[in-house]
Biopython code that builds the backbone (N, CA, C, O; Angstrom):
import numpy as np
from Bio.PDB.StructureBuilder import StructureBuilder

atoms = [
    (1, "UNK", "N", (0.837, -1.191, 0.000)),
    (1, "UNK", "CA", (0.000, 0.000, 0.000)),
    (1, "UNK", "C", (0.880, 1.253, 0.000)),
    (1, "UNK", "O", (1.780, 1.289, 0.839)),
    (2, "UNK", "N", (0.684, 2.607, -1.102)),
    (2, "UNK", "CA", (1.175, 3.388, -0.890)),
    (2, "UNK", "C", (0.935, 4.247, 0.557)),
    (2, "UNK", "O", (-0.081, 4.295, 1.250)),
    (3, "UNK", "N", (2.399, 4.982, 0.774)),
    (3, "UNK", "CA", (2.343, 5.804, 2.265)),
    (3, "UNK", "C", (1.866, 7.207, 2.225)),
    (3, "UNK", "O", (1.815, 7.773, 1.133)),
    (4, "UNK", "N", (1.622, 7.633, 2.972)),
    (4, "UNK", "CA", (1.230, 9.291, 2.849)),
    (4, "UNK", "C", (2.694, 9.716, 2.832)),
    (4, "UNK", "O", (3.644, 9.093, 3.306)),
    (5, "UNK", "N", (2.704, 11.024, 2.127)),
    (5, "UNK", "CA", (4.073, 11.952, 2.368)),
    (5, "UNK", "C", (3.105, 13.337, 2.605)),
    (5, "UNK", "O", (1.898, 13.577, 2.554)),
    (6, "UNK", "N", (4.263, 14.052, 2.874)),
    (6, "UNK", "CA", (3.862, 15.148, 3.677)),
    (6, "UNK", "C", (4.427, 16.212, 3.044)),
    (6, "UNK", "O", (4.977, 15.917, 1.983)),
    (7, "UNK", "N", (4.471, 17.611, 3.433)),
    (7, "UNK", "CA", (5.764, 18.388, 3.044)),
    (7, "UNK", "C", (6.797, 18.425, 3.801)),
    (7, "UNK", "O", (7.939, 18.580, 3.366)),
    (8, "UNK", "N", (6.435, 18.255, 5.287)),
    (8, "UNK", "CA", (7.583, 18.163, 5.652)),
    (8, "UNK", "C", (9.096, 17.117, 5.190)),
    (8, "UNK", "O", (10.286, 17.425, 5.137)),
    (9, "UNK", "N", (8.412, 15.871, 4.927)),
    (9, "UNK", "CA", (9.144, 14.721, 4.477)),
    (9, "UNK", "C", (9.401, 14.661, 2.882)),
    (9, "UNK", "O", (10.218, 13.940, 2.309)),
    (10, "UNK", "N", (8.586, 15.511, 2.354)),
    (10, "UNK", "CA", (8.500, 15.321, 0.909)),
    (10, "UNK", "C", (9.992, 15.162, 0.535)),
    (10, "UNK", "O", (10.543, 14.073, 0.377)),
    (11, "UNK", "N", (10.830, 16.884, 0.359)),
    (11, "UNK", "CA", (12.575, 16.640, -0.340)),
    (11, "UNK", "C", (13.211, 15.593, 0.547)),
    (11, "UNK", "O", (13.674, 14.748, -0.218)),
    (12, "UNK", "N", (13.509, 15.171, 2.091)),
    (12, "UNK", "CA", (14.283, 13.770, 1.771)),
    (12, "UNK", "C", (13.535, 12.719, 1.565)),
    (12, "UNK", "O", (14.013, 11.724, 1.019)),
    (13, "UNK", "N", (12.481, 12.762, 1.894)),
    (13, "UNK", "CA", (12.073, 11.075, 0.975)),
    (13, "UNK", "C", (12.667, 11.047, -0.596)),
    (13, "UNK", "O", (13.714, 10.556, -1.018)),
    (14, "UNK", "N", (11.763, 11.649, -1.188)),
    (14, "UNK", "CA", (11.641, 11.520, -3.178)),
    (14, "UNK", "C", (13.381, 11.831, -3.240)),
    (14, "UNK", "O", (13.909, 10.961, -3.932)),
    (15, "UNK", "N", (14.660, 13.106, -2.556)),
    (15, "UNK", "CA", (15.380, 12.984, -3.257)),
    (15, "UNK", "C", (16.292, 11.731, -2.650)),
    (15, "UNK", "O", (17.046, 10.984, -3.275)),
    (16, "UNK", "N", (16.023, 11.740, -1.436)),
    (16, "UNK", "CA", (17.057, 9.986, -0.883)),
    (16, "UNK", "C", (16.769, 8.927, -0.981)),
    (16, "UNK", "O", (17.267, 7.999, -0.344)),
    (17, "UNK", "N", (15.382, 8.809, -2.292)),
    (17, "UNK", "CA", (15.411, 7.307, -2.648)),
    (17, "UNK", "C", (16.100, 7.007, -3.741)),
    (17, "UNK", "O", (15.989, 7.621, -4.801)),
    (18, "UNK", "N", (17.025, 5.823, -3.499)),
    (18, "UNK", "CA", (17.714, 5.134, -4.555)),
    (18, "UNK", "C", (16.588, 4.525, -5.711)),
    (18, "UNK", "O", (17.219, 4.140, -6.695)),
    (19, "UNK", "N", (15.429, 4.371, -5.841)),
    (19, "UNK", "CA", (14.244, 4.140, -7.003)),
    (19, "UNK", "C", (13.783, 5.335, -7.057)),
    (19, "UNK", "O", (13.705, 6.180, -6.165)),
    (20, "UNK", "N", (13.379, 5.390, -8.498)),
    (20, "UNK", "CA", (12.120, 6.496, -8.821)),
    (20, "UNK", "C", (10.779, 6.415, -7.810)),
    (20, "UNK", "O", (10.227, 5.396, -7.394)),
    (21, "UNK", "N", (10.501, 7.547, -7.601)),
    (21, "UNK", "CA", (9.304, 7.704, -6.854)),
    (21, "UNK", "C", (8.159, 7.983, -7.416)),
    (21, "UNK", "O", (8.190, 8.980, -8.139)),
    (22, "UNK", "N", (6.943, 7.321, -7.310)),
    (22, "UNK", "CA", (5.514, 7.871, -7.831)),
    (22, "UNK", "C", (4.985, 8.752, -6.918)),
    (22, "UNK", "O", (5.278, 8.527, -5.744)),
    (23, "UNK", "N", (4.316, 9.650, -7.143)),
    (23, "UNK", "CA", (3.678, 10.299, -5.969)),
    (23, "UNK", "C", (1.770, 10.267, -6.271)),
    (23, "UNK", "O", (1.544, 10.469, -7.464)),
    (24, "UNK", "N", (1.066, 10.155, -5.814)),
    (24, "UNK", "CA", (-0.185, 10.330, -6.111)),
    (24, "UNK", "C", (-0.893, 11.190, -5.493)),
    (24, "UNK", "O", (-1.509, 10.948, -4.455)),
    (25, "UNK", "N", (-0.855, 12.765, -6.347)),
    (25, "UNK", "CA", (-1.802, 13.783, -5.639)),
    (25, "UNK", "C", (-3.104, 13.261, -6.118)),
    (25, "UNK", "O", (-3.398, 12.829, -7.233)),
    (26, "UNK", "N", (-4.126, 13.443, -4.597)),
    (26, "UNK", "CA", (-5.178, 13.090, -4.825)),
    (26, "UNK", "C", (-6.317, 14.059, -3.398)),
    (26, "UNK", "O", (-6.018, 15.020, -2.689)),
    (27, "UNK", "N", (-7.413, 13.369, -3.471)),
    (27, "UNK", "CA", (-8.338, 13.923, -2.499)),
    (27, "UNK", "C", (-9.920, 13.264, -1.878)),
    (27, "UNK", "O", (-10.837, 13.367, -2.693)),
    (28, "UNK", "N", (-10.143, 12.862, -1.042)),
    (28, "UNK", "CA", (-10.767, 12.170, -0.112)),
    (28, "UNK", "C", (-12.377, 12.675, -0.972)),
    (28, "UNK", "O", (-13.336, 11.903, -1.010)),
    (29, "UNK", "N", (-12.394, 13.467, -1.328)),
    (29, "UNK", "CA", (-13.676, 14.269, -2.045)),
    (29, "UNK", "C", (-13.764, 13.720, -4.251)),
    (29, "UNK", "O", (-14.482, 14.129, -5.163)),
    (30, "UNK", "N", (-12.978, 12.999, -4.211)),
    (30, "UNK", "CA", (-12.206, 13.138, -5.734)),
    (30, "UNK", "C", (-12.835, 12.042, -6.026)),
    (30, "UNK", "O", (-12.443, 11.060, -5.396)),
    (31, "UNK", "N", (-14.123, 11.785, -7.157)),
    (31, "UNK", "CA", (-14.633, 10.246, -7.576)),
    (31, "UNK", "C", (-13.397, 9.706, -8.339)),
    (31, "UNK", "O", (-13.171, 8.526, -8.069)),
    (32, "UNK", "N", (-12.481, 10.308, -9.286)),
    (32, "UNK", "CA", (-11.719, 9.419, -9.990)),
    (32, "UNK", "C", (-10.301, 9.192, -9.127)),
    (32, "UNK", "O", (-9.509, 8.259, -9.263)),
    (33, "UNK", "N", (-10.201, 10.489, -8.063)),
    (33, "UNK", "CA", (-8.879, 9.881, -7.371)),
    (33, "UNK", "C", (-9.014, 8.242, -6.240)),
    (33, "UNK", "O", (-8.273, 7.338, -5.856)),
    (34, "UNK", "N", (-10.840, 8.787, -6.065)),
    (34, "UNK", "CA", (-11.364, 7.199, -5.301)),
    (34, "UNK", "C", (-10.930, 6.097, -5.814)),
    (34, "UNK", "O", (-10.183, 5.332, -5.204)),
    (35, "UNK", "N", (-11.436, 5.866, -7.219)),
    (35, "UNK", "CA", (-10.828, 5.261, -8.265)),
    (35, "UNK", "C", (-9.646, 4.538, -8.771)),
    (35, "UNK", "O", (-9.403, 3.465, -9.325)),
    (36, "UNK", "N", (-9.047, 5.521, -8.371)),
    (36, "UNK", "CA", (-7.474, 5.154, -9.213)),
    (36, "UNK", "C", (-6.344, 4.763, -7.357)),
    (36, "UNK", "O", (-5.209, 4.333, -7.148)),
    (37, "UNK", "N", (-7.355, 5.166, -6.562)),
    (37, "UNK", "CA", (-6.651, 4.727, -5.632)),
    (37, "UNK", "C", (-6.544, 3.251, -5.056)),
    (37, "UNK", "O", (-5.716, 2.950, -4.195)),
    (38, "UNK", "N", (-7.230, 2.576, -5.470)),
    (38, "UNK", "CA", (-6.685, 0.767, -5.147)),
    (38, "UNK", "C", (-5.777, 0.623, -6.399)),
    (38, "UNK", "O", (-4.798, -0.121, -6.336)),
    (39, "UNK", "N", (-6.062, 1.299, -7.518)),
    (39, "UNK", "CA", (-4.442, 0.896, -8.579)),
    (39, "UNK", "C", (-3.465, 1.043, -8.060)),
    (39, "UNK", "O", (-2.777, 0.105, -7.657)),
    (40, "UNK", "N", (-3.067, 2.663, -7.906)),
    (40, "UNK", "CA", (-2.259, 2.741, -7.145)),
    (40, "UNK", "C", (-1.472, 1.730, -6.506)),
    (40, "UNK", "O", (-0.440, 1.158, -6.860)),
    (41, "UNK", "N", (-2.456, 1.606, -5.109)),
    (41, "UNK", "CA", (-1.966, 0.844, -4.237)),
    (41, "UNK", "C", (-1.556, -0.577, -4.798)),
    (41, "UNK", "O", (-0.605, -0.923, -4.097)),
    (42, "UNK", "N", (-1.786, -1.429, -5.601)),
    (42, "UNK", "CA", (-1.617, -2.844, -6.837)),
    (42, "UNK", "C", (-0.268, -2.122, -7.291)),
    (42, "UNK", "O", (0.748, -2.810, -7.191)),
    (43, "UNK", "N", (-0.162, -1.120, -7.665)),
    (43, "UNK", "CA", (1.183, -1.088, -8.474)),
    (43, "UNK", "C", (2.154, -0.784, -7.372)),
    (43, "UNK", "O", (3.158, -1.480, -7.528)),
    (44, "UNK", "N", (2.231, -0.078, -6.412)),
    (44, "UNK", "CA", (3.031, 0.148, -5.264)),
    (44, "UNK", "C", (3.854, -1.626, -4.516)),
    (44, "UNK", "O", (4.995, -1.942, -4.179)),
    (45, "UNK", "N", (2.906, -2.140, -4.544)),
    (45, "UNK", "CA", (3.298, -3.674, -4.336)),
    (45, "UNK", "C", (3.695, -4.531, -5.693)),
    (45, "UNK", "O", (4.703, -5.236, -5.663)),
    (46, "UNK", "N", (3.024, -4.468, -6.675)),
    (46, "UNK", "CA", (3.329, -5.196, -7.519)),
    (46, "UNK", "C", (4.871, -4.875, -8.309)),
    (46, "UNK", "O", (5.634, -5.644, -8.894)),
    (47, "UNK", "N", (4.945, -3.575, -8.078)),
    (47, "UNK", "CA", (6.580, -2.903, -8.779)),
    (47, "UNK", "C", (7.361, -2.289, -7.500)),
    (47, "UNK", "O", (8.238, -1.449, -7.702)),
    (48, "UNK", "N", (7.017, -2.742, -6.070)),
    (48, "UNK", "CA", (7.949, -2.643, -5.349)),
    (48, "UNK", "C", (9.621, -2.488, -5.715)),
    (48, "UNK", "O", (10.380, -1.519, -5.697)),
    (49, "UNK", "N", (9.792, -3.846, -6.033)),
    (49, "UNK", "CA", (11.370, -3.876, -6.269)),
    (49, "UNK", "C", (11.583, -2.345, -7.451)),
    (49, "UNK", "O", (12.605, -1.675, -7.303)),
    (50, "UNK", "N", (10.906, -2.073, -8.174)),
    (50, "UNK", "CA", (11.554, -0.987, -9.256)),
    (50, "UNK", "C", (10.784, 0.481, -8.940)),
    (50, "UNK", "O", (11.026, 1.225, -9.891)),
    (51, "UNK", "N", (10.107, 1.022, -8.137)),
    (51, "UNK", "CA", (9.599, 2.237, -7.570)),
    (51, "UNK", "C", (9.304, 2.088, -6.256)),
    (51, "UNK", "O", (9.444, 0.972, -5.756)),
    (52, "UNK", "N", (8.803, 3.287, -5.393)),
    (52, "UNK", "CA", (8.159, 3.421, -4.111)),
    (52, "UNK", "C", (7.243, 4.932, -4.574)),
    (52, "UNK", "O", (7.422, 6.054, -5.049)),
    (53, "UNK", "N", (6.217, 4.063, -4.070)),
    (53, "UNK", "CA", (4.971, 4.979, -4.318)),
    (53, "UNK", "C", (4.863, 5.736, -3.434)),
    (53, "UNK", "O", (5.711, 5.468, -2.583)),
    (54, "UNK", "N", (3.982, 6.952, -3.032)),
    (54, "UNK", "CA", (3.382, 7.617, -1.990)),
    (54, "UNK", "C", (1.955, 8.278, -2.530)),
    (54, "UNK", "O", (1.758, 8.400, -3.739)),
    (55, "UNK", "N", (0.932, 8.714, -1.497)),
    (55, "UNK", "CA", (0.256, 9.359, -2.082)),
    (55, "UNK", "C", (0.488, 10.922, -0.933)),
    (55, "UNK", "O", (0.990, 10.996, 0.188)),
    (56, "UNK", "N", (-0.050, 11.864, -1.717)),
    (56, "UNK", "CA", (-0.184, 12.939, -1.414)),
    (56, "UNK", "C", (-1.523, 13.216, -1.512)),
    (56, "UNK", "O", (-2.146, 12.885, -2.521)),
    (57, "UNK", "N", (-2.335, 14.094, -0.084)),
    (57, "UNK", "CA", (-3.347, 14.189, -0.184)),
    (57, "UNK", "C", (-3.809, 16.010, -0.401)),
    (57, "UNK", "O", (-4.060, 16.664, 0.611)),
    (58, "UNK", "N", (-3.860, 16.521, -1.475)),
    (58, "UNK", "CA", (-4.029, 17.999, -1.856)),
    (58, "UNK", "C", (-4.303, 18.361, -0.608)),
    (58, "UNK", "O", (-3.384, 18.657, 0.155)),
    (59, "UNK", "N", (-5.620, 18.391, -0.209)),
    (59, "UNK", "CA", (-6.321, 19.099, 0.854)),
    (59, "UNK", "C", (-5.497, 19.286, 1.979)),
    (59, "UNK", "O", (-5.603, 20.375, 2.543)),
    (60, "UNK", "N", (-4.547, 18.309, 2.518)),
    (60, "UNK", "CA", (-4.062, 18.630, 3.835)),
    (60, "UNK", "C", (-2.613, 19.161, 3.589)),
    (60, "UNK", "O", (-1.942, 19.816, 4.387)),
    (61, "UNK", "N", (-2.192, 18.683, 2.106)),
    (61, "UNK", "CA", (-0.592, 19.302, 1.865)),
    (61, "UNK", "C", (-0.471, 20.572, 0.594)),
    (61, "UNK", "O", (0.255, 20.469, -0.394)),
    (62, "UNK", "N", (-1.140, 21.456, 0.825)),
    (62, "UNK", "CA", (-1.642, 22.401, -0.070)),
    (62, "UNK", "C", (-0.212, 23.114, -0.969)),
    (62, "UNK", "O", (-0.044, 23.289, -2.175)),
    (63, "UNK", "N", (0.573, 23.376, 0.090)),
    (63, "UNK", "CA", (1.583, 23.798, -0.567)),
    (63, "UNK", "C", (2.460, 22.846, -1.769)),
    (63, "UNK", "O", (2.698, 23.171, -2.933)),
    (64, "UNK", "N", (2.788, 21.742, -1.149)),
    (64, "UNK", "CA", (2.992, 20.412, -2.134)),
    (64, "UNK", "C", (2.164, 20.881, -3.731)),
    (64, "UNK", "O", (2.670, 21.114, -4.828)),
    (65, "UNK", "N", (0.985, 20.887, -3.369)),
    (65, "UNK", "CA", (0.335, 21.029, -4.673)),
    (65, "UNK", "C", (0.630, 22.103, -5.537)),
    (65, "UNK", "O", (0.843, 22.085, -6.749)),
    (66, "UNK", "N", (0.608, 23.168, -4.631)),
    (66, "UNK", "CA", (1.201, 24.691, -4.948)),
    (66, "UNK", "C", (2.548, 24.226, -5.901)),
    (66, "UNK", "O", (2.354, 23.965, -7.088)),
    (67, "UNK", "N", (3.858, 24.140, -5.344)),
    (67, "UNK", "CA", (4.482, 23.532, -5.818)),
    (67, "UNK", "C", (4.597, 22.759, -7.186)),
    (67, "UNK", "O", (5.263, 23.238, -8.104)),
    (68, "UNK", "N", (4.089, 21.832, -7.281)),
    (68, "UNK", "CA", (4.259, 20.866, -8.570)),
    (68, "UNK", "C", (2.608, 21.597, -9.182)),
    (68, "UNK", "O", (1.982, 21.103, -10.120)),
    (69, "UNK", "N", (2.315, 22.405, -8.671)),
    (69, "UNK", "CA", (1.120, 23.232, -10.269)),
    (69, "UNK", "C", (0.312, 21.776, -10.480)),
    (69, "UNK", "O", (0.162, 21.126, -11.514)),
    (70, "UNK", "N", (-0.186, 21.488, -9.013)),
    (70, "UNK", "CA", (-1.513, 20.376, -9.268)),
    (70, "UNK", "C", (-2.616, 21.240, -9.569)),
    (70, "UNK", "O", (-2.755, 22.110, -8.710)),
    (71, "UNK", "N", (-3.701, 21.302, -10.792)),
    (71, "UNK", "CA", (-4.905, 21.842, -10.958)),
    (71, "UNK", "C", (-5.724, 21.001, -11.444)),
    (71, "UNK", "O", (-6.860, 21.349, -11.766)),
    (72, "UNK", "N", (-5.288, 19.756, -11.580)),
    (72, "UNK", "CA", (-6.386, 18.802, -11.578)),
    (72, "UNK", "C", (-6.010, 17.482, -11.166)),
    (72, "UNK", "O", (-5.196, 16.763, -11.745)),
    (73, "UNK", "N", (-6.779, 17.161, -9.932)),
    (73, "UNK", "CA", (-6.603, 15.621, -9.900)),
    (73, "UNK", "C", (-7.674, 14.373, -10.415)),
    (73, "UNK", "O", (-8.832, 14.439, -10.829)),
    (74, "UNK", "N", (-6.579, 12.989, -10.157)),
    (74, "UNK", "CA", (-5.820, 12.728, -9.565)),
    (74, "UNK", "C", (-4.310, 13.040, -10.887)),
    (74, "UNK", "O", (-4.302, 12.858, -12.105)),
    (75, "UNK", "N", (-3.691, 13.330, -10.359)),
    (75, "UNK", "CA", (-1.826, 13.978, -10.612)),
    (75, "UNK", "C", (-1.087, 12.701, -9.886)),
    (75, "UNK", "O", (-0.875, 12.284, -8.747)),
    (76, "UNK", "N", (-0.772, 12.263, -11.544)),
    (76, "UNK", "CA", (0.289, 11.578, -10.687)),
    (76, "UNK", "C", (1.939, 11.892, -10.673)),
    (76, "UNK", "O", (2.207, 12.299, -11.803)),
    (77, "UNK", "N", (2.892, 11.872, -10.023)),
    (77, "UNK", "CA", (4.329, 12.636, -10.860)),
    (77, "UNK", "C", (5.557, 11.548, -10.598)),
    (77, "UNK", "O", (5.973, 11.223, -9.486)),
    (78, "UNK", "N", (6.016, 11.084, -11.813)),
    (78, "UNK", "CA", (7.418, 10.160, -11.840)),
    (78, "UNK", "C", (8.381, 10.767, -11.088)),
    (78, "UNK", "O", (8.749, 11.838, -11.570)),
    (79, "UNK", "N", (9.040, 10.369, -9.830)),
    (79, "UNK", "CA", (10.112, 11.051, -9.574)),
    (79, "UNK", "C", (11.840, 10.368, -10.021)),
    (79, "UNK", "O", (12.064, 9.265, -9.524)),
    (80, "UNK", "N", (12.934, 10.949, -10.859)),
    (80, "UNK", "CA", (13.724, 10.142, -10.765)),
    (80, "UNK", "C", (15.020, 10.889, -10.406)),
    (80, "UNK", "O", (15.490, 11.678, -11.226)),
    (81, "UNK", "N", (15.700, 10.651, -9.061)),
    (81, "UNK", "CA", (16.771, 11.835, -8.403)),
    (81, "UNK", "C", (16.213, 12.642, -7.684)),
    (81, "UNK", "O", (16.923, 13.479, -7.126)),
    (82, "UNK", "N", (14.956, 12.653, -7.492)),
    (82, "UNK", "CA", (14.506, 13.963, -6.870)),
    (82, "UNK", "C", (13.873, 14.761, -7.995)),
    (82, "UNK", "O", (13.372, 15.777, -7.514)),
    (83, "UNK", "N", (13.746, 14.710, -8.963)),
    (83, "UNK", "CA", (13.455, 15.367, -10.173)),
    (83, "UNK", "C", (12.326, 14.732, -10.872)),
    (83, "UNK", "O", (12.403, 13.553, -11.218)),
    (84, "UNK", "N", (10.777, 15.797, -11.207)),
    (84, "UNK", "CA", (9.896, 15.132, -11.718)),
    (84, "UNK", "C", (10.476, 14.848, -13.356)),
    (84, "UNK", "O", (10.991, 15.652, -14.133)),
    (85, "UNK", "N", (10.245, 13.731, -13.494)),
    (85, "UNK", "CA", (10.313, 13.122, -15.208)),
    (85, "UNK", "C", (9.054, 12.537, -15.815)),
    (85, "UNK", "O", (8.989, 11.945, -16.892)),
    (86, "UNK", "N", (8.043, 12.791, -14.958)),
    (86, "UNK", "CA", (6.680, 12.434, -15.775)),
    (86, "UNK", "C", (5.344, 12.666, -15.204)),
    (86, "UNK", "O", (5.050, 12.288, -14.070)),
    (87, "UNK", "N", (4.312, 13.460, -16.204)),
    (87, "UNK", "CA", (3.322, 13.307, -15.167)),
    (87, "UNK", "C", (2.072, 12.892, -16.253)),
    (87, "UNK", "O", (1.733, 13.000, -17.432)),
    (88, "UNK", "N", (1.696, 12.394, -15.079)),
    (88, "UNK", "CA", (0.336, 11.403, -15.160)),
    (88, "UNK", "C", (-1.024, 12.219, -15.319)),
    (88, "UNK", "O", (-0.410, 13.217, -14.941)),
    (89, "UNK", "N", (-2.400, 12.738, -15.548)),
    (89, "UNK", "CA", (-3.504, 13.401, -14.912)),
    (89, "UNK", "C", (-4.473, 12.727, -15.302)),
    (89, "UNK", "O", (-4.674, 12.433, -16.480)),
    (90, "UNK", "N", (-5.233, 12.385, -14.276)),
    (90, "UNK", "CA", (-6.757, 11.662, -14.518)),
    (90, "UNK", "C", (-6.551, 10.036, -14.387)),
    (90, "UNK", "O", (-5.549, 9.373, -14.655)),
    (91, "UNK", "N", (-7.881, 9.596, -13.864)),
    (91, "UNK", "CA", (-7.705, 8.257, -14.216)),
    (91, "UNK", "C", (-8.222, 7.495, -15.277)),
    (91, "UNK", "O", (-9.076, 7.692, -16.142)),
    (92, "UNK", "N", (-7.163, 6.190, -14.853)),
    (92, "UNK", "CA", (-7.010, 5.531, -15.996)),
    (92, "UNK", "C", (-6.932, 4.052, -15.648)),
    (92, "UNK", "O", (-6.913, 3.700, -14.469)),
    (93, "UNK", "N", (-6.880, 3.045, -16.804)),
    (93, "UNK", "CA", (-7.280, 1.812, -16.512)),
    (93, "UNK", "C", (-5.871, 1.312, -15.912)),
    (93, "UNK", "O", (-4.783, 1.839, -16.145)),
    (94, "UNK", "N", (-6.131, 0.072, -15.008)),
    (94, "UNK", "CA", (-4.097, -0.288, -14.610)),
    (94, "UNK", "C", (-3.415, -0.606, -15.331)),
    (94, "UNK", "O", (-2.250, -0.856, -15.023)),
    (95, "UNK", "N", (-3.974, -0.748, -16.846)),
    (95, "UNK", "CA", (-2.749, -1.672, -18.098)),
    (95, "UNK", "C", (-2.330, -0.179, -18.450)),
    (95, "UNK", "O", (-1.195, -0.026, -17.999)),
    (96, "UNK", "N", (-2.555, 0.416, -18.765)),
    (96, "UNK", "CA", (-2.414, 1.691, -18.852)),
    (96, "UNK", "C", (-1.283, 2.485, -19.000)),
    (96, "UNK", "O", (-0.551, 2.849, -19.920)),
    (97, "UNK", "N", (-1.421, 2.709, -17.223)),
    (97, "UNK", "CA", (-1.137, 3.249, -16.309)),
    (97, "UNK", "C", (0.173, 2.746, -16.209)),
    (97, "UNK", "O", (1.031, 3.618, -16.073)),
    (98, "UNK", "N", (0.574, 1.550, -16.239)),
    (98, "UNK", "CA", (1.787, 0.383, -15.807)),
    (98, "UNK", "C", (2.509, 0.477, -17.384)),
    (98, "UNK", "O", (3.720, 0.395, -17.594)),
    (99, "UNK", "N", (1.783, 0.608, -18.092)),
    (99, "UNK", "CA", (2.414, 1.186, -19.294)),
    (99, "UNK", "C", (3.672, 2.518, -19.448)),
    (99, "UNK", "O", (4.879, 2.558, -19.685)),
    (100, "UNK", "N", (2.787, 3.323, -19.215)),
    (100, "UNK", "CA", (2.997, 4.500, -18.694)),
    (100, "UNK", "C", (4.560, 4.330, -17.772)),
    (100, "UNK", "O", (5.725, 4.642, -18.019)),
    (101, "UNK", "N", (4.105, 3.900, -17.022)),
    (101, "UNK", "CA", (5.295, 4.008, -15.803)),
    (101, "UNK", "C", (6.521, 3.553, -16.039)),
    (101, "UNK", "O", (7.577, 4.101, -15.723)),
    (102, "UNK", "N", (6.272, 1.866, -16.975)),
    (102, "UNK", "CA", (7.500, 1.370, -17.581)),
    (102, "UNK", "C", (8.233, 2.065, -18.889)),
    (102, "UNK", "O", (9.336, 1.821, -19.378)),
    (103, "UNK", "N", (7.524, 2.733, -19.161)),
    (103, "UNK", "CA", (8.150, 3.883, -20.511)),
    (103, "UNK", "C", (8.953, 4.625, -20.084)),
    (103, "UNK", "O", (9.825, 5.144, -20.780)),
    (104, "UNK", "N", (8.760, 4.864, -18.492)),
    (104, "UNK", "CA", (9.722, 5.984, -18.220)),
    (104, "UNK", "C", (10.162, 5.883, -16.902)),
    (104, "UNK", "O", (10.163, 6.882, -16.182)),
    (105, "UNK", "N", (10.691, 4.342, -16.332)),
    (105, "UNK", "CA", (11.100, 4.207, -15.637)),
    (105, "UNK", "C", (12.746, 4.134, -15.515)),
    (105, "UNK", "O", (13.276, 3.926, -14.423)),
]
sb = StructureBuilder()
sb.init_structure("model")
sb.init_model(0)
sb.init_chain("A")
sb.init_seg("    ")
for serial, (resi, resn, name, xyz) in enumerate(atoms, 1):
    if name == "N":
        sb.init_residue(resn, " ", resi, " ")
    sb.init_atom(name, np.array(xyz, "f"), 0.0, 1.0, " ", f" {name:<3s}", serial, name[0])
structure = sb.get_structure()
């Protein structure tokens, strides 16, 4: 299951992981972030060994969002070094999605 991040934790988590990081801005109010949130969580376990997921929840980490120019969720953002290299918006089916991720992992 993906973890919450925060802002406080946000720069050393995403830049001191040795894997790319997914992040999943999303929101407790959001029908498609509802949605896309058990994928998520399937790909967080299923591609363990090659990413570490998190989700980010807009509403309580506002600035985060501020930041990476979230204006629509669910946002998802590839992290690789600390550095976004891809972003995701809206949901989508998990073949997809896992598509997606391995293109630019």
């Amino acid at each position: 299951m993906a973890k919450a991040i925060t802002t406080a934790d946000f720069d050393v988590v995403v830049s001191g992981s040795d894997k790319p990081v997914l992040v999943d801005f999303w929101a407790s109010w959001c029908g498609p972030c509802r949605a896309l949130g058990p994928v998520v969580d399937q790909i967080s376990e299923e591609m363990a060994d090659r990413l570490t997921v998190y989700k980010c929840n807009v509403d309580d980490e506002a600035d985060l969002a501020t930041r990476f120019r979230i204006v629509s969720i669910p946002t998802l953002i590839l992290f690789k070094g600390g550095q976004p290299v891809h972003t995701i918006v809206g949901n989508m089916p998990k073949p997809a999605l896992v598509s997606e991720l391995e293109a630019n992992l």
